[in-house]
SETORSE-405025 format. One line per 2 residues: their letters; for each residue x, y, z of N, C-alpha, C. Coordinates in steps of 0.02 Angstrom, whole numbers. Example, Ala and Ser with C-alpha at 12.3 -4.5 7.8 and 13.67 -1.06 7.14 Angstrom:
SETORSE-405025
AS> 660,-284,390,615,-225,390,660,-165,390  642,-112,354,684,-53,357,645,2,394 .
This chain:
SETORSE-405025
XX> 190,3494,8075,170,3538,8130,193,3610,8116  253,3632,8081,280,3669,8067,236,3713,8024 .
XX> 182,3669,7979,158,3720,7933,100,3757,7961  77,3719,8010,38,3746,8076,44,3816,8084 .
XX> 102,3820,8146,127,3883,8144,135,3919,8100  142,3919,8032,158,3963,7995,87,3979,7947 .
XX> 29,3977,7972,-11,3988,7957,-38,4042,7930  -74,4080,7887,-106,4152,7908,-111,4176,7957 .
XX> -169,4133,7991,-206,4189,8061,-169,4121,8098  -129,4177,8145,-58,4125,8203,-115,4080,8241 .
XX> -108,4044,8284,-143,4013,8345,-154,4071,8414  -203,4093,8439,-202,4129,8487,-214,4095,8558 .
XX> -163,4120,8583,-137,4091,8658,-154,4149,8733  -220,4136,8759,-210,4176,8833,-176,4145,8868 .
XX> -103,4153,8901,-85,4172,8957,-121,4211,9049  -108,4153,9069,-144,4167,9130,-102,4148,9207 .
XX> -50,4206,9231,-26,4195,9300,-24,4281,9326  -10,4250,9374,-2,4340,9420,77,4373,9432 .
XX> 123,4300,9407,184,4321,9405,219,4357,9348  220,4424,9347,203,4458,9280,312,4428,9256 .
XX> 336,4406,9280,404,4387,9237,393,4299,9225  345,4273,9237,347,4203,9206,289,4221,9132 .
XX> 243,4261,9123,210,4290,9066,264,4320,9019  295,4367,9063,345,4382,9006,405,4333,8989 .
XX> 423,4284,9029,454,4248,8994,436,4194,8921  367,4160,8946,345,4109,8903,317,4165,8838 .
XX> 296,4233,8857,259,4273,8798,327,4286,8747  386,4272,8784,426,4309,8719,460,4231,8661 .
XX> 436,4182,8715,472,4119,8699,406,4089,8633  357,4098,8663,281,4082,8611,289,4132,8549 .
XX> 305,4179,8564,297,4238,8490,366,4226,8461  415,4192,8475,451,4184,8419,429,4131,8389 .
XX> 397,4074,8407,374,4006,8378,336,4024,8352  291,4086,8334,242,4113,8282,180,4121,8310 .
XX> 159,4126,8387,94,4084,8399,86,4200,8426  29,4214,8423,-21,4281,8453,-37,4259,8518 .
XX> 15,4295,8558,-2,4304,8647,-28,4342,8664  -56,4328,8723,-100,4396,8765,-86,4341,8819 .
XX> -98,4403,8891,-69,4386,8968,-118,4426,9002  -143,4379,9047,-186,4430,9103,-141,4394,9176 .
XX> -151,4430,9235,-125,4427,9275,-153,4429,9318  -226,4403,9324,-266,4378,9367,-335,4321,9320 .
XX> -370,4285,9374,-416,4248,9340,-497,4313,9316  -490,4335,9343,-537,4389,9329,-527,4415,9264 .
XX> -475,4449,9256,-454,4471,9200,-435,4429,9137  -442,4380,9142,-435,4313,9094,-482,4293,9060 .
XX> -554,4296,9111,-619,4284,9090,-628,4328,9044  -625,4390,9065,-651,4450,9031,-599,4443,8954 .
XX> -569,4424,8961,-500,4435,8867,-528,4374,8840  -532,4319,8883,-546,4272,8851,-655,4275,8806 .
XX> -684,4296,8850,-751,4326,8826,-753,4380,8752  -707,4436,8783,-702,4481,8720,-670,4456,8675 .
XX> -632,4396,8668,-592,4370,8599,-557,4301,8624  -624,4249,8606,-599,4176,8630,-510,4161,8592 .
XX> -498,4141,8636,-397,4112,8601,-429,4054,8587  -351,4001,8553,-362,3952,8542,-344,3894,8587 .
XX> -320,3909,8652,-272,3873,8674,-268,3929,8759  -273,3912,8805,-246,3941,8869,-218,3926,8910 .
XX> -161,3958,8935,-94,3925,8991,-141,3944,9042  -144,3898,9090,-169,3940,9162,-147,3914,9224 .
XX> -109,3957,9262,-93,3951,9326,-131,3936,9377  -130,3909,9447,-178,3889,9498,-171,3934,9559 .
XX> -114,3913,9588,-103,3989,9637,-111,4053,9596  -200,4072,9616,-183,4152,9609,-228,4190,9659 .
XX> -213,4248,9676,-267,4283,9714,-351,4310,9697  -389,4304,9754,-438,4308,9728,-494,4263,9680 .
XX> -474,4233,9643,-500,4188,9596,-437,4133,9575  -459,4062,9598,-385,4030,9580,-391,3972,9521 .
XX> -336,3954,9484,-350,3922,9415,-410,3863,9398  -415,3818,9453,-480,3779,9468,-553,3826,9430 .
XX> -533,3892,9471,-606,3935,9477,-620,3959,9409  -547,3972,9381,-549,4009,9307,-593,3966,9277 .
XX> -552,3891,9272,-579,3835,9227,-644,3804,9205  -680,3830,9297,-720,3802,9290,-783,3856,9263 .
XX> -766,3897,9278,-810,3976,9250,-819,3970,9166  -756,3951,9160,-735,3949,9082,-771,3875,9025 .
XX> -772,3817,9065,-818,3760,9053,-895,3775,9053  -895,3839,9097,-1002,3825,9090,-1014,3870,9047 .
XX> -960,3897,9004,-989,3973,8954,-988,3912,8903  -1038,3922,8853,-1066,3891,8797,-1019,3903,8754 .
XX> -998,3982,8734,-925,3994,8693,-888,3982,8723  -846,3947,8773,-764,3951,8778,-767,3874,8798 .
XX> -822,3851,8798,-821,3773,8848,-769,3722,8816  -759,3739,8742,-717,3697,8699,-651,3711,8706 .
XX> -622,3768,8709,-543,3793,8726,-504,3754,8754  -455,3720,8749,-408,3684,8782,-383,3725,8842 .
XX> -377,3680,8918,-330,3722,8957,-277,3700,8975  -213,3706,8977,-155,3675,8999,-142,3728,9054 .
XX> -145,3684,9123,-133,3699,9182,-55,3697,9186  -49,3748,9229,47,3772,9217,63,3777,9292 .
XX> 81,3737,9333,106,3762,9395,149,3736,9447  168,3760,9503,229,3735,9545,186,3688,9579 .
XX> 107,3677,9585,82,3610,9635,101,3557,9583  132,3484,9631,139,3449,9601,128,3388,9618 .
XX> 66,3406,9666,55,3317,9707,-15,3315,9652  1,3225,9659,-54,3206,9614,-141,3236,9618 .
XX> -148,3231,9664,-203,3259,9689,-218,3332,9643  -176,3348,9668,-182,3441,9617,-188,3431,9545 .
XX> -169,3385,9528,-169,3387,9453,-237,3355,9444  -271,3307,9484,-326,3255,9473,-393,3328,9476 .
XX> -381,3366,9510,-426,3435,9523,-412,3475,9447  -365,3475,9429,-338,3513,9383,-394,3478,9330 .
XX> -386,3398,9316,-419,3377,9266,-493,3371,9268  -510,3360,9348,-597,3371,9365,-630,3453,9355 .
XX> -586,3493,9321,-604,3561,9327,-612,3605,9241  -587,3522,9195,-601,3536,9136,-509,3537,9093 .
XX> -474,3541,9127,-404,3546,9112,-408,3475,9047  -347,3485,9003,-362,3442,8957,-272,3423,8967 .
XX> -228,3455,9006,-148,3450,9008,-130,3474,9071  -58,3462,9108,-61,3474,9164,46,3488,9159 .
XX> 56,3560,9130,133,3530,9167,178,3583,9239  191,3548,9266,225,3569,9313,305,3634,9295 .
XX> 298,3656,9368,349,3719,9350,402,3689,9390  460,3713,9383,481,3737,9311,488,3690,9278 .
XX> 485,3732,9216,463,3683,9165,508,3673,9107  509,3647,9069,551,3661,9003,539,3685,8944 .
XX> 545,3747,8888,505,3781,8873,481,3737,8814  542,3687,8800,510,3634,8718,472,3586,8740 .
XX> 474,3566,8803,379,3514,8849,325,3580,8836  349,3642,8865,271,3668,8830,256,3666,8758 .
XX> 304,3695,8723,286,3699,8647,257,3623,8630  287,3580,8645,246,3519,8617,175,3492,8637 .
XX> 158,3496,8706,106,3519,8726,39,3564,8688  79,3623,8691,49,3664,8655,19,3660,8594 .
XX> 61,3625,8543,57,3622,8480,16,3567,8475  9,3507,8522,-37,3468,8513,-92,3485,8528 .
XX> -105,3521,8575,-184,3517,8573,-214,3567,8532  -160,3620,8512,-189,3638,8445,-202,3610,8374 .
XX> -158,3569,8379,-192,3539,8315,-238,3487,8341  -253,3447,8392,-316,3415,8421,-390,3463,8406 .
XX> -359,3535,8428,-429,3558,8437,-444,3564,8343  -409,3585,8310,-413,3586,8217,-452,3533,8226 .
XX> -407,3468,8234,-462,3426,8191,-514,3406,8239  -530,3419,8274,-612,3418,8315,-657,3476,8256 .
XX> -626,3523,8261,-658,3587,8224,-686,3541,8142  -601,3519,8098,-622,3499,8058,-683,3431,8063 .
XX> -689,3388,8100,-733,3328,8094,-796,3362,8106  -803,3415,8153,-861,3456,8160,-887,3482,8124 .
XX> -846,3522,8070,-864,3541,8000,-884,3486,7941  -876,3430,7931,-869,3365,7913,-932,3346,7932 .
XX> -935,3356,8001,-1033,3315,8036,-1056,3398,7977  -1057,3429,7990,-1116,3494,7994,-1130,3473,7904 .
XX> -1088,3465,7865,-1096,3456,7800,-1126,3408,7804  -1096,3336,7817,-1173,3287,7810,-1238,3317,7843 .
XX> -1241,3356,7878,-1307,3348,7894,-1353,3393,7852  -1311,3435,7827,-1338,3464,7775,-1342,3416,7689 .
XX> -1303,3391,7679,-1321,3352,7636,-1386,3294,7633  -1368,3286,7690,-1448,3232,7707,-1495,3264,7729 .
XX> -1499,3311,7757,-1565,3377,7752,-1579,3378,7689  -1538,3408,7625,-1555,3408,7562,-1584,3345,7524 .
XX> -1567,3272,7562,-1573,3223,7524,-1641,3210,7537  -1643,3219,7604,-1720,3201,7614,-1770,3266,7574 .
XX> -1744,3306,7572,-1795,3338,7535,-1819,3350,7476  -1753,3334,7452,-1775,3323,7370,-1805,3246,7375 .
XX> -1801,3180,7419,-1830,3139,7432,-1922,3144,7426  -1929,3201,7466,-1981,3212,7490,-2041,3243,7424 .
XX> -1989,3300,7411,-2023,3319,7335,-2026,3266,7296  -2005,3212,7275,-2011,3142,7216,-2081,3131,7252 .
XX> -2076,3106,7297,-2104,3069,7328,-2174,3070,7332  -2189,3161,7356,-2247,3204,7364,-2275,3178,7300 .
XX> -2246,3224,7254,-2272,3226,7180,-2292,3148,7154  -2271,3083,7179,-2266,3018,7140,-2335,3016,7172 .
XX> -2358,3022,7239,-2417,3011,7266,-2471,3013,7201  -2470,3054,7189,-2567,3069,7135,-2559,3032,7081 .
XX> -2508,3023,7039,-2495,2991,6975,-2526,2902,6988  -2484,2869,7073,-2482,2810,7058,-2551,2799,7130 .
XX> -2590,2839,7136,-2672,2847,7154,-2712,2840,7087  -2676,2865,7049,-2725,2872,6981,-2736,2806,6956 .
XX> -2680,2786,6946,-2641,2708,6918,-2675,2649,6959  -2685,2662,7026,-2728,2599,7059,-2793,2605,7055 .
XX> -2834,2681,7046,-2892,2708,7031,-2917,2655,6966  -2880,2678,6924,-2893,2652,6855,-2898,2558,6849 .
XX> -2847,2525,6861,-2831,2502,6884,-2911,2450,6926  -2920,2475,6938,-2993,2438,7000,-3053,2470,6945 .
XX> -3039,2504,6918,-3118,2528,6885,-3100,2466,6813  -3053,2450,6798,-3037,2394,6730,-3074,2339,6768 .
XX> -3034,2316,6813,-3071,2245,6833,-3132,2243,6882  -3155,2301,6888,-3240,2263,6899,-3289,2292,6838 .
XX> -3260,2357,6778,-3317,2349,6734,-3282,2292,6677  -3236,2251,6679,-3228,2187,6637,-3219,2146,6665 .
XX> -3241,2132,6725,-3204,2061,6770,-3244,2030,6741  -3310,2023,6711,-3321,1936,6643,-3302,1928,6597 .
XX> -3279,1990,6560,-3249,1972,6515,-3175,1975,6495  -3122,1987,6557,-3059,1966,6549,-3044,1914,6531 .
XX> -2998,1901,6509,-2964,1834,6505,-2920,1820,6574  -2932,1762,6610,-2887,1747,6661,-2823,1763,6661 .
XX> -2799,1746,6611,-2734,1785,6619,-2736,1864,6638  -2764,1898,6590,-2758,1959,6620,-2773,1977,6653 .
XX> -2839,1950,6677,-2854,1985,6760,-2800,1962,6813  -2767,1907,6797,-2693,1889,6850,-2648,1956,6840 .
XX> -2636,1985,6799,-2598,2050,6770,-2624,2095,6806  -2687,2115,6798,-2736,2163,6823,-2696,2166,6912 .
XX> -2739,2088,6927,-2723,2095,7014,-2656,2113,7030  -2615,2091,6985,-2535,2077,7024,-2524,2162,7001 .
XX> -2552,2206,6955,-2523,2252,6959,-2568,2326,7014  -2648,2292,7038,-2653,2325,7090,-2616,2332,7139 .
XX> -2587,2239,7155,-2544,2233,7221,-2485,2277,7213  -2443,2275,7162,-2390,2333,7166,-2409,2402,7168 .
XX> -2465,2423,7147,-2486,2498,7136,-2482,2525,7215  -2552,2461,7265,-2551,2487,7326,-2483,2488,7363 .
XX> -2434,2438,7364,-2369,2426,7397,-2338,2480,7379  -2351,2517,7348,-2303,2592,7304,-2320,2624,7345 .
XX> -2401,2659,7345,-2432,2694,7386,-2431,2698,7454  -2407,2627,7478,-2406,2627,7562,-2327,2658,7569 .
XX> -2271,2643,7518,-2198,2675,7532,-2196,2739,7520  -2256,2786,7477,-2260,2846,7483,-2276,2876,7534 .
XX> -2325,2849,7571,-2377,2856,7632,-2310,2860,7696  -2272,2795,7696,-2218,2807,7741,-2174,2842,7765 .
XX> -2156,2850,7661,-2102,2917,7662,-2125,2983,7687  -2182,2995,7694,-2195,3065,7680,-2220,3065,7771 .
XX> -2251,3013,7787,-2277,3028,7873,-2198,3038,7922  -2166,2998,7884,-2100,2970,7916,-2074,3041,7913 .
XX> -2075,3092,7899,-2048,3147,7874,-2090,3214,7907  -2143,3194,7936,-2188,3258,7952,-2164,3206,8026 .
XX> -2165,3180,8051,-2156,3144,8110,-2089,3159,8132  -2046,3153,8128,-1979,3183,8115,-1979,3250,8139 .
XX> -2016,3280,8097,-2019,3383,8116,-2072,3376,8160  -2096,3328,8183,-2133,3350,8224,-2203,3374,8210 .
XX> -2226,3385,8148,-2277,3425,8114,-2338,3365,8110  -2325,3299,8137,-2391,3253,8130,-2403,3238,8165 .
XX> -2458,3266,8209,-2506,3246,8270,-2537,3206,8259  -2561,3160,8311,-2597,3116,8338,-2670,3124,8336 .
XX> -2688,3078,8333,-2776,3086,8374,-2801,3023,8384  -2787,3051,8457,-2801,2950,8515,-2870,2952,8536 .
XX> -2873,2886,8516,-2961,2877,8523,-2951,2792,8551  -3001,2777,8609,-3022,2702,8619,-3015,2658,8563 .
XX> -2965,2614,8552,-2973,2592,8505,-2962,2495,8540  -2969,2425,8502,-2953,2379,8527,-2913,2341,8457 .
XX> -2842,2328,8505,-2779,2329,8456,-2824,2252,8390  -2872,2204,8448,-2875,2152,8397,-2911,2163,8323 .
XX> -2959,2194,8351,-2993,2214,8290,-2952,2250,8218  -2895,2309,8264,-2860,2337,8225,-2812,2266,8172 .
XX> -2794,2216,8229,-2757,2174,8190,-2800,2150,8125  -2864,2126,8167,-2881,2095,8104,-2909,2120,8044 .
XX> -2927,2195,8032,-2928,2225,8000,-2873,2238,7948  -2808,2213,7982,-2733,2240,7948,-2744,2166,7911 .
XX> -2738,2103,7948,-2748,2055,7918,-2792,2022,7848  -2842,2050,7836,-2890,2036,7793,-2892,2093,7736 .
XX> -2829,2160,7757,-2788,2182,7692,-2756,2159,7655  -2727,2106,7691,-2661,2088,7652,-2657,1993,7623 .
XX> -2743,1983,7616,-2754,1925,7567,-2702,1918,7506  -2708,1964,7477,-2651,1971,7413,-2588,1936,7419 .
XX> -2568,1980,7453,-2492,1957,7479,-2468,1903,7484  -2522,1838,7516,-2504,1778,7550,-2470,1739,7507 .
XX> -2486,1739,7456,-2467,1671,7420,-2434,1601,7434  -2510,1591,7464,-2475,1518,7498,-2452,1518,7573 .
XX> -2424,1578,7579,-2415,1583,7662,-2486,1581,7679  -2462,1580,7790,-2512,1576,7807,-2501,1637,7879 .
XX> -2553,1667,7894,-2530,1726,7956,-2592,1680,8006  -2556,1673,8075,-2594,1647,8121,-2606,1689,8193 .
XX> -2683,1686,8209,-2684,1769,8248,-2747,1722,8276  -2743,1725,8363,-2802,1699,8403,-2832,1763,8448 .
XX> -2880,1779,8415,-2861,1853,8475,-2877,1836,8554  -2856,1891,8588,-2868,1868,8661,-2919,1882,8688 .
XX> -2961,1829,8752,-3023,1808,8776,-3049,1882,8769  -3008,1922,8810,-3022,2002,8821,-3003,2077,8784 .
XX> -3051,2108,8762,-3006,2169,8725,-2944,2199,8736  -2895,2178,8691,-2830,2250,8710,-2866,2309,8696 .
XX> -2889,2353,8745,-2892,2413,8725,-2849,2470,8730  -2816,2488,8707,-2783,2562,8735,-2811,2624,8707 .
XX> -2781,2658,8699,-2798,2752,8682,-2735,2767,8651  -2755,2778,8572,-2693,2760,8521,-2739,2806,8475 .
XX> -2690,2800,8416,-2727,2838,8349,-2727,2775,8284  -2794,2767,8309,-2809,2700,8275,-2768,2671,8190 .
XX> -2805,2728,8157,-2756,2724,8079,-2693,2741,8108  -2665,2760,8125,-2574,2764,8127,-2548,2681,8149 .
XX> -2594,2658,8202,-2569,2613,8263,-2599,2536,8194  -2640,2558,8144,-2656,2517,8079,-2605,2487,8048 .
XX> -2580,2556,8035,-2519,2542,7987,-2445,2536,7998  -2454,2542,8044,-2364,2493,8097,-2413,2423,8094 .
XX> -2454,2376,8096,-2474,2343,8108,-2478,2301,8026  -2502,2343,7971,-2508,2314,7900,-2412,2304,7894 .
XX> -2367,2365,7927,-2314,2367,7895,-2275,2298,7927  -2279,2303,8008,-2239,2227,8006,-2256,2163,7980 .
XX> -2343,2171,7972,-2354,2104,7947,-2348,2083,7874  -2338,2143,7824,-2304,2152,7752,-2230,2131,7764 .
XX> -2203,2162,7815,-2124,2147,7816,-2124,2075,7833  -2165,2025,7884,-2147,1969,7885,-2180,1939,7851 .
XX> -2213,1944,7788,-2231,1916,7746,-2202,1925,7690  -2121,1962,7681,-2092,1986,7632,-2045,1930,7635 .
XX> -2020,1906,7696,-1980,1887,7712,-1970,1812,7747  -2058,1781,7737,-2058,1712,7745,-2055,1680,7687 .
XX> -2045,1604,7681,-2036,1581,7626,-2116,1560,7588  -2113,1550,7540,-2165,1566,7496,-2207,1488,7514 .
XX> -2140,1440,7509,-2190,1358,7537,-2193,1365,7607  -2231,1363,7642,-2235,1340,7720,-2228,1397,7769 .
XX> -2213,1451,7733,-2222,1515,7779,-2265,1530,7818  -2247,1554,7890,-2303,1540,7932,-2282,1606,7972 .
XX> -2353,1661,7977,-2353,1720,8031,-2374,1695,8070  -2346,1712,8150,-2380,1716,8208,-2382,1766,8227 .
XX> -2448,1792,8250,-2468,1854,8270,-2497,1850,8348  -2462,1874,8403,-2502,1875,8459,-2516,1957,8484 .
XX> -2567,1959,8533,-2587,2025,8567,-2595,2022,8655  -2577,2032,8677,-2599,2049,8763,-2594,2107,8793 .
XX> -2596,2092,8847,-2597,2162,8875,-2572,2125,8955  -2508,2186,8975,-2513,2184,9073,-2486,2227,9104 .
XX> -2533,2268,9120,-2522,2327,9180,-2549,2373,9118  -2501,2399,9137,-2488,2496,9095,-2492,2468,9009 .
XX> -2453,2408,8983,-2440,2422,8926,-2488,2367,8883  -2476,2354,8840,-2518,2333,8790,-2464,2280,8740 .
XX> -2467,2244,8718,-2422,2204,8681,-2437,2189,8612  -2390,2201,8571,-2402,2158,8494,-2355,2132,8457 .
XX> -2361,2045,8454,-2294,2031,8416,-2304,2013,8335  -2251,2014,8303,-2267,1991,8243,-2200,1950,8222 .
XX> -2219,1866,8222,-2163,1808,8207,-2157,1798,8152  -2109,1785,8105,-2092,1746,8040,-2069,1685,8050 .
XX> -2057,1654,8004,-2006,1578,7997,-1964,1595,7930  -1945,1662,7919,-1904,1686,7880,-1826,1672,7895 .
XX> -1777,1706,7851,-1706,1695,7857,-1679,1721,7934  -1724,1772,7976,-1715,1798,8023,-1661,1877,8011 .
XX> -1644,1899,8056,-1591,1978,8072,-1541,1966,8098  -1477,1942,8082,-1426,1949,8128,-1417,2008,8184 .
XX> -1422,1996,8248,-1426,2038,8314,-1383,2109,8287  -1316,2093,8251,-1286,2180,8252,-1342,2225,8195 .
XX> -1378,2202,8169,-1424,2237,8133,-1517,2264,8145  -1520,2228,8219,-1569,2241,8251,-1604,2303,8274 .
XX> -1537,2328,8286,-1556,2424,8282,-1553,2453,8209  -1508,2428,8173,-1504,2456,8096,-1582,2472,8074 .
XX> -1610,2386,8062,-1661,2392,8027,-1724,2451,8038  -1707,2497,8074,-1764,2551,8106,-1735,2620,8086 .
XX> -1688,2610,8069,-1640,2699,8021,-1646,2682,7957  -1683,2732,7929,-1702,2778,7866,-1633,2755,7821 .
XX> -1673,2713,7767,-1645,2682,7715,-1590,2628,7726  -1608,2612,7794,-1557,2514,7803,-1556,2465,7747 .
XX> -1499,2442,7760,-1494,2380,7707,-1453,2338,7760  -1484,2281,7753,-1467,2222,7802,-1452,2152,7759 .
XX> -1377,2129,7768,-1354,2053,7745,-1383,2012,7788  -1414,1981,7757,-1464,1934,7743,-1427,1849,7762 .
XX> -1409,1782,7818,-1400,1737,7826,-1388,1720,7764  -1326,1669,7747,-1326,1615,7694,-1309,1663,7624 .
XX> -1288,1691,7621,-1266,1731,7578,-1320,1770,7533  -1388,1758,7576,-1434,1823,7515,-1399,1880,7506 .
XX> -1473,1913,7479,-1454,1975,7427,-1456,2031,7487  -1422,2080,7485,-1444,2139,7553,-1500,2158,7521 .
XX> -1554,2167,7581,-1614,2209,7561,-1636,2256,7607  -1665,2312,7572,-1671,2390,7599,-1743,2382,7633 .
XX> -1720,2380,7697,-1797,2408,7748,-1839,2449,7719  -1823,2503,7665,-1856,2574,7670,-1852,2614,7725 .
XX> -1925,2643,7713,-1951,2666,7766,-2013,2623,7815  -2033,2592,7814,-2072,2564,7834,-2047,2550,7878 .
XX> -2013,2524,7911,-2001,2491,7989,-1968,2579,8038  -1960,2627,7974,-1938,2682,8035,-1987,2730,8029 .
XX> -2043,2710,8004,-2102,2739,8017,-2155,2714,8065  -2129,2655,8086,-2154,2607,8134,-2113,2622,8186 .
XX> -2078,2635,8183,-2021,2658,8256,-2033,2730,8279  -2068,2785,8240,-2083,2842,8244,-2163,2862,8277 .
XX> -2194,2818,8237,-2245,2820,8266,-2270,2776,8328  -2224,2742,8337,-2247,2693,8422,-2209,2742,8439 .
XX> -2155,2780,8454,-2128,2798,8502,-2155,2887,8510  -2188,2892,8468,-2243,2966,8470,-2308,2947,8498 .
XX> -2315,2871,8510,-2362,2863,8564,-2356,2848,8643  -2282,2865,8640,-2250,2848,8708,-2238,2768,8746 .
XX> -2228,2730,8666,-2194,2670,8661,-2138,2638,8643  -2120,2600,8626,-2082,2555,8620,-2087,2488,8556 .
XX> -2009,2481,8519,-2010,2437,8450,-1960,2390,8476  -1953,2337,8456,-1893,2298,8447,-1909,2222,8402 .
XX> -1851,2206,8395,-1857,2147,8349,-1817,2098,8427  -1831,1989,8428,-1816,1969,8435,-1788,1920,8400 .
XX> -1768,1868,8418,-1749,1806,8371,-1815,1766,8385  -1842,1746,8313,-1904,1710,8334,-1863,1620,8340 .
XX> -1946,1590,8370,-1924,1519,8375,-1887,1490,8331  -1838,1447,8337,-1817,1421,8282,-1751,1472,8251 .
XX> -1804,1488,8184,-1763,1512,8127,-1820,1595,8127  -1807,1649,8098,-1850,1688,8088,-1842,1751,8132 .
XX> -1890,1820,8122,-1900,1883,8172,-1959,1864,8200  -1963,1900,8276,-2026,1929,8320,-1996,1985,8301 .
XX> -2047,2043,8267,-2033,2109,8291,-2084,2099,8344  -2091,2162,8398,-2144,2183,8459,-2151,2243,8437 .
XX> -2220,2269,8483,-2208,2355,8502,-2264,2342,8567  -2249,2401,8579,-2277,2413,8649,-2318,2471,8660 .
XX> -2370,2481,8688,-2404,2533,8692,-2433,2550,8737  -2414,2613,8790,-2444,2625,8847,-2538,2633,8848 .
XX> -2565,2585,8881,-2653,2576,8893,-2664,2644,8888  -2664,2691,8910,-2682,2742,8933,-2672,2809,8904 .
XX> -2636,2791,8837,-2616,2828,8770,-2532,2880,8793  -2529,2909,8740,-2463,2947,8748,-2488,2989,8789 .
XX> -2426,3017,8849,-2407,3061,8869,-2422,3124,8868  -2456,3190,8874,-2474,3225,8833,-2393,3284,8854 .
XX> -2368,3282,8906,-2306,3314,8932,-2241,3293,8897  -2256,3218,8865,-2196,3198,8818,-2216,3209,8760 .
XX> -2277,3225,8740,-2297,3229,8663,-2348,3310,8655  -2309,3358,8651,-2365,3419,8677,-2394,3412,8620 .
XX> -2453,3444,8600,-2482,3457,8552,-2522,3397,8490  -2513,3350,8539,-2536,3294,8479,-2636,3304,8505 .
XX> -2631,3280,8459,-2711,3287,8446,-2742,3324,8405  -2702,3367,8402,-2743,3458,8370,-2754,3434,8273 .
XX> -2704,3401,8257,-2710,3403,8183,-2742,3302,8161  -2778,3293,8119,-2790,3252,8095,-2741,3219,8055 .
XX> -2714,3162,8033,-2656,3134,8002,-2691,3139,7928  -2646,3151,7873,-2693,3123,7796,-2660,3113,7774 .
X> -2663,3054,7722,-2628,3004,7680,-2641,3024,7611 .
């Protein structure tokens, strides 16, 4: 604590009573302990020293004229610069009550007069170094967030740039196997397919990364149009033939259209992405999707079931933050969400909905989402519509 005080730039301390010999007592007792005093002798005059040159730390008295320490405190809590300042309330009230005002008024210490001058110094010295390391952990957040600002962006540049190369690669890719699909050899056209299927699965994590990222800033509008979620399903469904191997996805649609007012390709591909994710994650013999849709009232419903290893509940919120990795039941391997499930969490909730995962029957995930009939909000979502989305 000692090296505290002996700092460069001292700790600066306003002083605040009207009794100009209890200022000069504690001011001569603080400046030998090393700390930069200043004394006003009313709450008026406190505001104003404390405005022109925030301290680190302020004594403040309650009986005073005109403006009383309550009033200081609380003047001093709604300024944006001083709201952080520690106040240690200094005074002869000493019923509980006064002190409980003292602490409803922003007070962070409370000691009674008279006092002893080494209870203040210790006082003192603690919440100065309290307020340091708030400062330091604050400085600590501000760097991560700059580091992960940077990460995502050099993220973003890979990412951008990987787009055209591995477009080219699935381009190519599809033009081999239909001007040789008679004359491949089975084997290689198995090569061929299995390496479209990875080309597109690349392309959809670029597609994620990069919406997931304009969605975020805010920079990717919407455009809600009548759409009916089943059709959308089964459209997502009869993408992802490839994938199955052997699984099976089971989807009855309902008697009546879900329709809402959504942005059909966006509301697509939360729809390809959970049903890729629970098809990542069922087992290859006997795997079984259940897919249901309804609708009641305002919202709109869509689940998507596995008979996979399932999500342990403390990881239920995880799996929806940008680059999760979730332990896996039974000692699997941890595996990384990506982006895909928080591009699905971005875009239902930019339609003025709702994501969550349950425990499915048995063994396995329900993710859901939810979607207001009647489309997003336009007061919670200004400006959506104006720009077209592109992939």
């Amino acid at each position: 604590m000692n090296d505290l005080i002996r700092a460069e730039i001292p700790p600066s301390i306003l002083m605040v009573d009207d009794t100009p010999a209890n200022l000069e007592l504690l001011t001569v007792m603080l400046k030998v302990r090393g700390y930069k005093v200043r004394a006003a002798i009313s709450g008026k005059l406190a505001l104003q020293a404390a405005r022109n040159a925030p301290p680190d730390l302020i004594l403040l008295d309650i009986n005073m004229p005109v403006m009383n320490g309550y009033e200081v405190c609380a003047e001093l809590k709604s300024d944006e610069k001083l709201k952080d300042i520690p106040v240690i309330f200094l005074s002869a009230l000493s019923e509980t009550m006064d002190k409980v005002k003292a602490f409803g008024a922003g007070g962070v210490d409370y000691i009674t007069k008279p006092f002893q001058f080494e209870e203040v110094e210790a006082r003192v010295e603690t919440h100065l170094e309290l307020r340091r390391q708030k400062r330091r952990l604050q400085e600590n957040l501000d760097d991560l967030h700059a580091l992960e600002k940077t990460r995502d962006s050099l993220v973003h540049m890979i990412i951008h740039d990987l787009r055209s190369p591995l477009t080219g690669i699935h381009g190519f890719l599809e033009l081999i196997r239909e001007d040789e699909k008679k004359d491949l050899p089975k084997k290689l056209s198995h090569f061929i397919e299995e390496a479209l299927k990875a080309a597109k699965q690349m392309i959809g994590i670029v597609n994620d990364v990069l919406d997931a990222s304009k969605m975020e800033e805010g920079k990717m509008n919407l455009s809600p149009a009548d759409c009916d979620l089943s059709r959308l399903m089964e459209t997502a469904i009869s993408g992802l033939d490839p994938l199955l191997e052997g699984r099976e996805i089971r989807f009855i649609p309902p008697k009546k259209p879900a329709a809402v007012l959504a942005d059909p390709d966006i509301i697509l591909r939360v729809m390809q992405n959970l049903l890729a994710n629970a098809i990542k994650f069922s087992p290859s013999e006997g795997g079984i999707i259940q897919v249901g849709i309804g609708s009641a009232g305002r919202l709109a419903r869509v689940t998507v079931a596995d008979n996979g290893p399932g999500v342990p509940p403390e990881y239920r919120q995880k799996i929806f933050e940008k680059f999760a990795q979730v332990d896996l039941p039974a000692g699997r391997q941890k595996n990384s969400t990506g982006l895909g499930l928080t591009f699905c969490k971005l875009a239902v909730e930019a339609h003025g909905g709702s994501i969550g995962i349950d425990a499915g029957a048995g063994n396995g995930s329900s993710f859901w989402f939810e979607l207001p009939v009647a489309g997003p909000d336009p007061a919670k979502n200004p400006g959506q519509g104006a720009i077209r989305s592109g992939v």
